[in-house]
N, C-alpha and C positions, 0 to 999 in steps of 0.2 A: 575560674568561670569566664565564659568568653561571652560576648553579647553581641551581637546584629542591630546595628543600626543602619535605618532605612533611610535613604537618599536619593532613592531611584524615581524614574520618570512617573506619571501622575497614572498611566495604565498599569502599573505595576504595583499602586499605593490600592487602587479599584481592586485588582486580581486577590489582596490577602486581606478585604475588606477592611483598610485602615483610616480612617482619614486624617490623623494627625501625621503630620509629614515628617516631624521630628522622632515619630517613636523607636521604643528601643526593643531590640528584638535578642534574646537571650540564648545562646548555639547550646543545646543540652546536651547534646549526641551526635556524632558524626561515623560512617565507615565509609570508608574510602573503596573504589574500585566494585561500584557497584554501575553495572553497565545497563546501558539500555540498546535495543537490538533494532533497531529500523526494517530490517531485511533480514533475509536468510545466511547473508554472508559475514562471515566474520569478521573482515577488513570494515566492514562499516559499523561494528559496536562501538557507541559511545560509553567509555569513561565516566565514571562522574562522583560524587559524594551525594548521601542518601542522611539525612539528617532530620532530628527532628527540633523544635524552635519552639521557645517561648515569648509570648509578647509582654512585658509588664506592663500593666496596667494594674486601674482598682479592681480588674474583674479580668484576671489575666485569661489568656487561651494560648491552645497550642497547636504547630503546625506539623507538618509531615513535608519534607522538600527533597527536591533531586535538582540538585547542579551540579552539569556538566565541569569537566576539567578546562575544557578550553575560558566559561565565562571567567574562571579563577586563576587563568592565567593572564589574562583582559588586565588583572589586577597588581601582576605582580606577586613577589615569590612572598612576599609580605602575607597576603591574606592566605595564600598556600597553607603556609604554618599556622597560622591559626586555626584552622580546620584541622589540619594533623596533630597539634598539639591536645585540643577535645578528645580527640580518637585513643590520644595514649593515654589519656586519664582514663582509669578503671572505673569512675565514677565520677558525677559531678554534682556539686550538690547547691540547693536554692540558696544558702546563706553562704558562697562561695564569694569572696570579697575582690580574688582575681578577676577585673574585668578590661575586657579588651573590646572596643567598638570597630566594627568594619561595611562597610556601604556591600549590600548585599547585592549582586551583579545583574545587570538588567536584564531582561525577559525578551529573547529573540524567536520567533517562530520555528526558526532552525534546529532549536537549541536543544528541543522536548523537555525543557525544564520547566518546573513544574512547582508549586506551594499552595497545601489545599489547609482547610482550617480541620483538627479533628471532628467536629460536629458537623463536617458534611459530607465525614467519610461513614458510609455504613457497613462496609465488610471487607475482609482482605482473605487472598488465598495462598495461601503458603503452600509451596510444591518442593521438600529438601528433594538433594541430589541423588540422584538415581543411575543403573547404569544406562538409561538413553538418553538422559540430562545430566551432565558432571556436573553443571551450576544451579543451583537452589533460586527457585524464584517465586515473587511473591507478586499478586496484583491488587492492587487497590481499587473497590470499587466506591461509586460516590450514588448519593440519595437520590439525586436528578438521575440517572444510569448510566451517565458516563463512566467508563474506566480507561483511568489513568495508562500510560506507559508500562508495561512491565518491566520491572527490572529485577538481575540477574546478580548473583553473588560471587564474584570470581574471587574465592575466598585466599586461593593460593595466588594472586596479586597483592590483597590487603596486608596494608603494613599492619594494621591490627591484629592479622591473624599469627604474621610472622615475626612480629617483636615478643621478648620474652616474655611472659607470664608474669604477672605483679604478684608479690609475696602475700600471702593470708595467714590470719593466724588458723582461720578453721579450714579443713579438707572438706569439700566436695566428695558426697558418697559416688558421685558420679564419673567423677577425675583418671578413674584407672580405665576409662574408655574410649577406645582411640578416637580421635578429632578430624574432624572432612573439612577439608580435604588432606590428604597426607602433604606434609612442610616439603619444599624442594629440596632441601636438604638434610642432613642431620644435625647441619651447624644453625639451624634457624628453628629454633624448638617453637610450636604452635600451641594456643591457646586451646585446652581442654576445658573450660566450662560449658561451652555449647558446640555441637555438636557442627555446625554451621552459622554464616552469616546474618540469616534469615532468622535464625532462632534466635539468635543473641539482641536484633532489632526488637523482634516481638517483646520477649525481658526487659526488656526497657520501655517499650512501651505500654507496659501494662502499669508502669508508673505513674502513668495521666490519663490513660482512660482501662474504661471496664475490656478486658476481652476475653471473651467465650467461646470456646470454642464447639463447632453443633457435634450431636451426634450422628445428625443425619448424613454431614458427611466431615468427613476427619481434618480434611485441609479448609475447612469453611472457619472462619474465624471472624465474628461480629463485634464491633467497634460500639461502649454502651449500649445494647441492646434494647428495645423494649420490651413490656412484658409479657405480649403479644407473642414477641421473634425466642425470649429466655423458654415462655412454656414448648412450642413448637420444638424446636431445635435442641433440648435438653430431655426431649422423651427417647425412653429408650425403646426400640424396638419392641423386645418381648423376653420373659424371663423363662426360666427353664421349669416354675410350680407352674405356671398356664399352661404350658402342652400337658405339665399333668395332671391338671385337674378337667384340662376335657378330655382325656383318654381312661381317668377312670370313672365319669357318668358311658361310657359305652362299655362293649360286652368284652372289650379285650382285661378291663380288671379281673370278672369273673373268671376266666376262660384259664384252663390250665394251662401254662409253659415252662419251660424249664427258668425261668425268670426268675431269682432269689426274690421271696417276700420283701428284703429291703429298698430292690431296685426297682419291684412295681410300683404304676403310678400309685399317689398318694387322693385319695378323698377330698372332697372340696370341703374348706375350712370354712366356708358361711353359705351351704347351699341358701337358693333361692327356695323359699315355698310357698310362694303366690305371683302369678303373674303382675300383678301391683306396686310386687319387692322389689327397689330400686338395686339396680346393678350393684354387687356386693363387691365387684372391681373396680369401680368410679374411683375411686380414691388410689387406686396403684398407678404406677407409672408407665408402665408399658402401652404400647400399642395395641399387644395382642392381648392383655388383660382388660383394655377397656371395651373390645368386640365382643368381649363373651357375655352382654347384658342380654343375646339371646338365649341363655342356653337357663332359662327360667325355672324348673322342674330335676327333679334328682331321677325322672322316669322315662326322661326322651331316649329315645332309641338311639340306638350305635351310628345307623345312618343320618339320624339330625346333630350328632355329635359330629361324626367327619363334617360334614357340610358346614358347618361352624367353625370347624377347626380349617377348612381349607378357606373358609371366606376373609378366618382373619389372617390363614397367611398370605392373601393373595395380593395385602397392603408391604407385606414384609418383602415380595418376592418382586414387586413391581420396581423396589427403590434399590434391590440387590441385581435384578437384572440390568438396570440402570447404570450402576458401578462397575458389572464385568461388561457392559458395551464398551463403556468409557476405555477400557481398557485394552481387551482383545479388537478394538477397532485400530490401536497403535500399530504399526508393518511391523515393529521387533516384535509382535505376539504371534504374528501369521505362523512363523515355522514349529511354535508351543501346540497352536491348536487341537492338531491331530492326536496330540500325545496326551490332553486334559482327560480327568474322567469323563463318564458319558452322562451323569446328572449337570457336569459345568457346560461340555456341548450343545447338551438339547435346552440348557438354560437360555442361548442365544439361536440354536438352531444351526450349526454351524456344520461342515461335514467336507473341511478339507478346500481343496481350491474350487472347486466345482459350484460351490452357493459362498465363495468369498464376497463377490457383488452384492447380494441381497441382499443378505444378512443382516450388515451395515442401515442399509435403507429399510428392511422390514423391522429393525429393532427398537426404533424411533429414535433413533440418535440426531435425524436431519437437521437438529442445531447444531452442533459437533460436525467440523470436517470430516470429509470423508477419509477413511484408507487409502485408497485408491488417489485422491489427491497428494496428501503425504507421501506416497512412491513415485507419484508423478514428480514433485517438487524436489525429491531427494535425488531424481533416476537425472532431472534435468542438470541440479548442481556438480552429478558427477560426471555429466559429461561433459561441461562446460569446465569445470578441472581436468578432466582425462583430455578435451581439445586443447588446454593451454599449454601440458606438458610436450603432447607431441610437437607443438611448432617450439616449443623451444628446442626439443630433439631435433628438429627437421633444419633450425636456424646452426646448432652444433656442429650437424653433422655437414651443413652446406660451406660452412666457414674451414671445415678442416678439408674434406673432399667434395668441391662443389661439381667440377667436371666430372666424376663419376656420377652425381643423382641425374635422373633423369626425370623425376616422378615431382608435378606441380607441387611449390609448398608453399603459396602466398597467401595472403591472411584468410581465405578464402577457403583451403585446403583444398583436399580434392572431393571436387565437388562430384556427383552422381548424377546426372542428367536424367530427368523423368523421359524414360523411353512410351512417350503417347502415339511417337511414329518412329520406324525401323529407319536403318543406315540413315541417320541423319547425324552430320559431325559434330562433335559437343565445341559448344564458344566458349569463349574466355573473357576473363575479366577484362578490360580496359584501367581501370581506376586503380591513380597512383597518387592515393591521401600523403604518402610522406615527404613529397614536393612538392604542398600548395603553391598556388600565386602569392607570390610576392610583393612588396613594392615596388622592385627592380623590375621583374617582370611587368608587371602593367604600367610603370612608365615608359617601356618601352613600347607598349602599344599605340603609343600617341606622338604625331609632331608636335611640334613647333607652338603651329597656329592652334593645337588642341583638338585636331582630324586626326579619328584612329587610322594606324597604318592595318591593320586588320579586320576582318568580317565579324561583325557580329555571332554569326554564327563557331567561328572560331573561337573568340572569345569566350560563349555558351560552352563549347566543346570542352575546353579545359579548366571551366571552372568543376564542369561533371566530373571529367576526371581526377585533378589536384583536389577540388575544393578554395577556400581562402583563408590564407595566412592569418590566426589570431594575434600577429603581433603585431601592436599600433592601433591604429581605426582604417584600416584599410578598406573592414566592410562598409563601415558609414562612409566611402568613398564611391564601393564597386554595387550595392546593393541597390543605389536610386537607378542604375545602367540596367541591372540586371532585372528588374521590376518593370521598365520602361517609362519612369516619371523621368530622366533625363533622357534627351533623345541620343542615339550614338555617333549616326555619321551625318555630324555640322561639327563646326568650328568652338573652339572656346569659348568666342565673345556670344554667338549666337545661341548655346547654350544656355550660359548666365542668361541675357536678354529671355527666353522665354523661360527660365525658374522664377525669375525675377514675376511675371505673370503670373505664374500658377503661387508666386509665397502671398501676394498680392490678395488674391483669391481665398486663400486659405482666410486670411484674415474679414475680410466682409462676408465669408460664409460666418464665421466667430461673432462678427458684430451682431449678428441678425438676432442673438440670445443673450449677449452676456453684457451686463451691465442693463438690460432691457426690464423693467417689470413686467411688463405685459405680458411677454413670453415667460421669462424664468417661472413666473407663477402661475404658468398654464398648468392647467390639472393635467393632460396628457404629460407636459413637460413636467412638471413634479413626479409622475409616475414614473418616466424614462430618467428621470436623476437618481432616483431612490433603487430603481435597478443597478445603474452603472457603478452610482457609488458602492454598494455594495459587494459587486464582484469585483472592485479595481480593488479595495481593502486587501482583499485575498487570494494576486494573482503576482505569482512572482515574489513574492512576500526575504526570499533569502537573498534576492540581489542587494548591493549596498542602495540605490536612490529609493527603492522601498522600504529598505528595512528600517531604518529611522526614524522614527517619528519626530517631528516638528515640535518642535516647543510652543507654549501658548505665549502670544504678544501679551511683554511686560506693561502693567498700567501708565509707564511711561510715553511708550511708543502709544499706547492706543490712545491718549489723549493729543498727542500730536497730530493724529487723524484729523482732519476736515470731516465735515458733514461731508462732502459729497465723497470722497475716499471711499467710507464709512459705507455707505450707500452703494459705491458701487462693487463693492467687497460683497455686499451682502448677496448681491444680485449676478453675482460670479465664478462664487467657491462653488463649486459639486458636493467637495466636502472639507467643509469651513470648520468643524471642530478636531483638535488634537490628539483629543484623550479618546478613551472606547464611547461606545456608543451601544450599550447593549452588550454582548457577546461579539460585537462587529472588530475587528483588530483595529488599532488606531492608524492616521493617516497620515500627510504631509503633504508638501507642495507639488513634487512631483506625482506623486497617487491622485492629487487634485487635477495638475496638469495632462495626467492621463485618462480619465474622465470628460474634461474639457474634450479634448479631442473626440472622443467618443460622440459625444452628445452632439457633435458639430457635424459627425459622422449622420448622428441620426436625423439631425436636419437635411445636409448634402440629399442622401439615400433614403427620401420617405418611404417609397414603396417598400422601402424592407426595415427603415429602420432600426433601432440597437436589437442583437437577439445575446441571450446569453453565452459564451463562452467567444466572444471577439474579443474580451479582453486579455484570454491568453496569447491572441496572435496577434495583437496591436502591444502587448508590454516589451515582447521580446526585441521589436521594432524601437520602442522607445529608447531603450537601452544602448541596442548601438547605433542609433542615430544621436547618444549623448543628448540626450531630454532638449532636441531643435524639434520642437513643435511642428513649426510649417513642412518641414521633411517627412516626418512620422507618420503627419496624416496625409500624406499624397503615396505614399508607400505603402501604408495600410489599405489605400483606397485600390490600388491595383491589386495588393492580396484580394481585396475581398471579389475583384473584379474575377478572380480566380475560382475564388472557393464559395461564391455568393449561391449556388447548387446548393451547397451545406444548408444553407441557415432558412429554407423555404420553410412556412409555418405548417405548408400541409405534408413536409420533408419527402416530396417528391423527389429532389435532387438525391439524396442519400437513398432510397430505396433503389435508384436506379444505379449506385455506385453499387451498393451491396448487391443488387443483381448483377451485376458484370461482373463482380468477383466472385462470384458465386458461382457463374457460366465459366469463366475462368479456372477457379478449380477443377470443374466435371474435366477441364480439356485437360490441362496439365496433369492432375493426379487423378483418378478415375477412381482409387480404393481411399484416400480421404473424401472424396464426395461421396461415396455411399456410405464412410463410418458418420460424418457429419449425418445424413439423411437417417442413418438410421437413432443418430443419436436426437433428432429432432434438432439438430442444431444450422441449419442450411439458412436459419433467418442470419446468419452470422453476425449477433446483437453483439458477441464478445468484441467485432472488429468496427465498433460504430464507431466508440473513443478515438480507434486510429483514426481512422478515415475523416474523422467530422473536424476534428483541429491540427491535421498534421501531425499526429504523434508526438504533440505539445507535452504531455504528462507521461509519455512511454520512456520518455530517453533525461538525463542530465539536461541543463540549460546551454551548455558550449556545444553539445553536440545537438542539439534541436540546433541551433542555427546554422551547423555544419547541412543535418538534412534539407532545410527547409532551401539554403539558396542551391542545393545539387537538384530540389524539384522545380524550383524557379528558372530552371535553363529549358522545360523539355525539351532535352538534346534527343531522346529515344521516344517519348509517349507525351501528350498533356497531362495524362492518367498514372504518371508513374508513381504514383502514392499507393496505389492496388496491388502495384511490383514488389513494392516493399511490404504491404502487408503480407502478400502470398508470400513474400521470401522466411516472413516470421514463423508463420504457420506451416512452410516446409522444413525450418531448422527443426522445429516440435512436431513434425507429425508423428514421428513412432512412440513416442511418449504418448501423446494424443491415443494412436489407434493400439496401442498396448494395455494403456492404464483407466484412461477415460473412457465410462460407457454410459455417462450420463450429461445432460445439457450443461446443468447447472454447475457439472466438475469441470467440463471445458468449460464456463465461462471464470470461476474464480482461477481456475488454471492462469488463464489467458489476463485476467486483469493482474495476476500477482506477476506476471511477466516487466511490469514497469520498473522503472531501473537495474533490470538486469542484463537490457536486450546489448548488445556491440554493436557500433554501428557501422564500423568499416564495411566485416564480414558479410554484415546486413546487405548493406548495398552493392557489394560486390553479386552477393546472390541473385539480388533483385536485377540486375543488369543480365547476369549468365540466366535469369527465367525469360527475361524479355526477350534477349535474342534466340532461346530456345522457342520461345512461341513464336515469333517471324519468322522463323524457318520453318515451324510447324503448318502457319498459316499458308505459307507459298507453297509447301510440299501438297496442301490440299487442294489448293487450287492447281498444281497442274497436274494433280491426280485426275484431278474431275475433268480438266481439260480435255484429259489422255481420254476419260470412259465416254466424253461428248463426243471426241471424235471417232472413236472406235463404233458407238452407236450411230453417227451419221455414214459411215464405211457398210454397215450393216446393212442399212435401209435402203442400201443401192445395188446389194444383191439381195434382194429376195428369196431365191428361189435355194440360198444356203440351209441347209439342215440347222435344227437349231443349236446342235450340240458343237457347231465349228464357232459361233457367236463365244465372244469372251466373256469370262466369268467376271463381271464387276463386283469390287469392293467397298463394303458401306462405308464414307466417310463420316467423319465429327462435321454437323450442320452449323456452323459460324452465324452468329448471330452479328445487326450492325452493330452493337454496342462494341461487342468485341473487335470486330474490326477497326472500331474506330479507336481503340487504344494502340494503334497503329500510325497514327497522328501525330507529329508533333512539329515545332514551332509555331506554337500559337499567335510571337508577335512578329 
């Protein structure tokens, strides 16, 4: 018997509501290689062991847990085996006297690991393996409505599955049944008791709590049920004597057919004879027996029989059309349809590709994804594999015969240039990410005295192009340059000399609240703390200076405190406790320190004050300015100098970004603005998230900072965040305009797009769009030139026929917005 003993931090003792810190937590069951999926992609499943826990106590309880591989390698190959070792045992039993204790691994946001108590789980869904799912997976759902992570059975990884079979003395009637998945080899024979992962967990679980499974639907399975959920969920549909006892009160009993006597319906076994007589099916269990409390009378006519019989099946047909939605909505049923009977067809209304779209949406599935997205999502992963293969082909074949290719093959591929005007030459990329700046390089930029020997704007130019070296802190070097809180062209000392002012500053903006009563206990300032604190808890949460939580000051240190410490502590912290706070994730110094900032922020900047989501683009700042304070916030202060458009509260700024990219499309793609327009989707709400924080939550955390100092040069636009977004929504448009015919599909489309986008590619595109529309913009301007002066050529002869006047051509009408993403060097 193995036991869990808990030692972990005081958010983790809150999470499996325990409060004695010594208790002992008892490992009952373990399988290994049960994964959890984050994404659609494979490379990102996590690993992990799926186990269920006892706590001893006088009034023990039990849990349900998933931890990851990596916390349990945190531990060493030690606790490893102990966990495998539970897994080889065919059983474990309570009066098992092996006991081994191990510190249960702490609880990382990253981690999706997870320990819920059984009593506050109320259902699970078990889905075995099928052929469009090889792995079997189960969801946990909890009373509040959360659900947990799904996790997936990769049963042919499990060492459970592939160690041999423990000896019994009795055979399983079931044993001659082959086992899922099939062993990878023939030398690793697989356990035949269940059938799958999933089932074998459930078997075990039904050892500590009740589970039932509904009728109502086969993979619904309830955790202690109540009596309420047992009656509901354990009724059966309808039995096969109610169709016949309401088919022979109508005239088809009498009625001759060639139907053997045995096979006619049968007579009702307790007619009704008074309308007063309570339903003589109250007491059966079906559905469709408990409807027939109308059919009162042994005299009703044929027609009040149908009508009874069709009203109760219209409860039967409602929960069965239900289930073939669920189903024929999956893209592996589309090529079945055509070939189903015609009672399963007209059961959904279905009739081939022609009402594939509606069908979906008229069937009432609209909690259920749609089809149409599932193709989308499937059509995008495989091109995003079909694009990887070919540059490796393209990288093969340039390495063995590179003077023979002649055809572009850079990360970019070849790209297709939106023809919105004729004979216009297609541009090219610039941007060469695999030679950032350096150290080398940029200390070359500089003498002596610390006067660069090049232009700023040079400098800009090749950070757009390279980017910056992740190795070292180069950026917390080149990023205060590139922001403009260091000025460029002065000297070393004069430099220093004016940061030395602005770190100065920073600090007596700071004094003006902290350590202050007056202020910290302002009601508007308690309302701006209770915001900030809250999103700093939750922003960045995987990097290491957040991910940690602080320990609470030991009684020792805190009696060392002075009153006034004490005091000014109180009057400082944003967020002064360690542990949770609610549902709020716990904090530390630095999550504190990055809050301070904030709120110092909201002092600096009254008129605008803190708005939600500046804490995504002030954390990543913190991070690599290595938690320097006075840096972070003079660096955020020119971000926001940038993006302070974003955060207006009547978000004039943002509507007017999303109208330029919106005008923007019509010019560049002209048949995605009318599929958009007609999908009602032209508010372009899916592209707010980009646009409002820089593609903070679109991309990884290293490359969010790659993007974000390539937008801080505008080397090409001030606006080139619009570049990038259209570059996104041109990789997807024919997914877009093939799969999507509805808002709602392009917008989860579009938000499930986050950590999948590249970002090289990305901006390589958004570079060849921009210089596609500059030359757009110029070819219209000296179109219209040409048609200005051809009509003032006109107006000087007069007395010309009108058919020798030149036939002018309608141009695309530029708006200023547009123009002015023509702009750039801002500083």
């Amino acid at each position: 018997m193995v036991e869990i003993k808990h030692s972990g931090p005081p958010h983790l003792t809150t999470m499996l509501n325990v409060n004695e810190e010594d208790a002992k937590y008892r490992l009952l069951y373990t399988k290994s290689k049960v994964y959890v999926n984050p994404t659609a992609y494979a490379r990102d499943n996590i690993p992990g062991f799926l186990a269920l826990v006892k706590r001893d106590a006088s009034n023990p309880s039990y849990y349900i847990a998933w931890i990851p591989e990596t916390l349990l390698n945190e531990r060493g190959a030690t606790e490893w085996d102990k966990f495998v070792k539970v897994e080889e045992k065919p059983s474990v039993e309570e009066e098992d006297d092996d006991v081994v204790f191990i510190d249960l691994p702490s609880q990382r946001p990253e981690s999706y690991a997870f320990s819920v108590p059984l009593t506050q789980v109320y259902s699970l869904l078990a889905y075995p393996p099928n052929f469009s799912s090889w792995h079997g997976s189960i969801h946990l759902n909890l009373f509040n409505g959360t659900t947990l992570p799904t996790v997936y059975f990769h049963d042919d990884e499990s060492h459970s599955f592939m160690m041999p079979q423990p000896k019994s003395s009795s055979t399983s009637k079931g044993s001659s049944i082959t086992s899922y998945p099939p062993p990878p080899s023939l030398s690793s024979p697989t356990k035949s008791s269940n059938s799958w992962g999933g089932e074998d967990f459930l078997n075990r679980l039904r050892g500590y709590a009740h589970l039932m499974r509904s009728n109502l639907q086969p993979s619904l399975f309830l955790v202690d049920p109540s009596r309420v959920d047992i009656e509901t969920h354990s009724t059966q549909m309808f039995d096969d004597d109610a169709v016949d006892d309401i088919l022979a009160q109508s005239s088809y009993a009498n009625s001759h057919s060639p139907v053997p006597a045995h096979r006619k319906p049968r007579p009702l076994s307790s007619p009704a004879t008074s309308p007063l007589t309570p339903n003589p099916y109250s007491h059966r269990s079906s559905v469709l027996h408990r409807s027939l409390g109308s059919m009162s009378s042994n005299v009703q006519s044929s027609s009040q029989a149908r009508m009874a019989l069709l009203q109760s099946f219209s409860n039967i047909t409602r929960a069965t059309r239900h289930a073939a939605q669920n189903i024929l909505s999956h893209p592996l049923a589309k090529p079945i349809v055509p070939h189903l009977p015609d009672p399963v067809k007209s059961l959904v209304n279905v009739n081939g590709d022609l009402e594939w779209g509606s069908w979906v949406e008229k069937g009432g599935v609209g909690e259920f994804e749609s089809a149409r997205v599932y193709l989308a999502r499937w059509a995008r992963i495989v091109a995003e594999e079909g694009e990887r293969a070919r540059r490796r082909e393209s990288q093969a074949i340039g390495a063995s015969a590179s003077a023979d290719v002649t055809e572009e093959t850079s990360s970019l591929g070849v790209f297709e240039l939106l023809h919105s005007a004729s004979n216009l030459p297609t541009p090219t990329s610039s941007r060469d990410p695999k030679h950032p700046v350096d150290q080398k390089l940029w200390a070359s930029w500089f003498g002596e005295d610390g006067r660069p020997t090049v232009t700023v704007e040079e400098m800009k130019r090749e950070i757009f192009r390279r980017g910056i070296s992740d190795q070292g802190r180069l950026r917390q070097t080149i990023w205060p340059f590139l922001l403009g809180v260091l000025e460029w062209d002065i000297t070393g000392e004069e430099r220093d000399k004016k940061w030395e002012v602005k770190r100065k500053r920073y600090h007596d903006l700071k004094d003006e609240w902290c350590g202050v009563p007056e202020v910290f206990e302002r009601p508007d300032i308690i309302d701006e703390r209770h915001r900030i604190d809250v999103d700093c808890r939750r922003t960045d949460r995987t990097q290491p200076l957040f991910s940690t939580p602080s320990g609470s000051p030991s009684p020792e240190k805190d009696s060392e405190m002075n009153d006034e410490k004490k005091r000014f502590q109180r009057y400082s912290s944003i967020s002064p406790n360690a542990v949770d706070i609610g549902s709020q994730s716990p904090t530390n110094e630095h999550i504190d320190r990055l809050a301070g900032i904030l709120l110092t922020y909201n002092l600096y900047e009254q008129d605008l004050g803190y708005v939600q989501g500046m804490s995504d683009l002030c954390a990543p700042v913190y991070v690599v300015m290595q938690a320097e304070e006075e840096m972070t916030f003079w660096c955020f202060t020119e971000i926001m100098d940038r993006m302070k458009q974003n955060f207006l509260r009547d978000q004039s700024g943002m509507k007017k970004q999303l109208s330029t990219l919106q005008q923007l499309i019509e010019v560049m793609d002209p048949d995605l603005y009318r599929h958009l327009e007609k999908t009602d989707g032209l508010n372009l709400f899916f592209c707010f998230r980009w646009v409002l924080i820089a593609f903070k939550r679109e991309f990884p955390f290293n490359d969010v900072l790659k993007l974000w100092e390539v937008l801080w040069t505008d080397y090409y636009s001030n606006d080139f965040v619009l570049f990038v977004a259209l570059a996104i929504l041109e990789s997807h448009r024919d997914i877009i305009l093939r799969y999507l015919v509805e808002f709602d599909e392009i917008l989860k489309y579009c938000n499930e797009l986050s950590m999948t986008i590249e970002l090289d590619s990305t901006l390589a595109q958004a570079e060849v769009l921009f210089l596609s529309f500059a030359q757009l913009v110029a070819d219209i301007d000296r179109r219209q030139a040409e048609q200005s002066s051809s009509k003032e050529q006109e107006l000087r002869f007069r007395g010309s026929s009108p058919s020798s006047s030149l036939q002018t051509t309608k141009l695309p009408v530029l708006s200023e917005n547009l123009r002015d993403l023509l702009k750039a060097g801002r500083r």
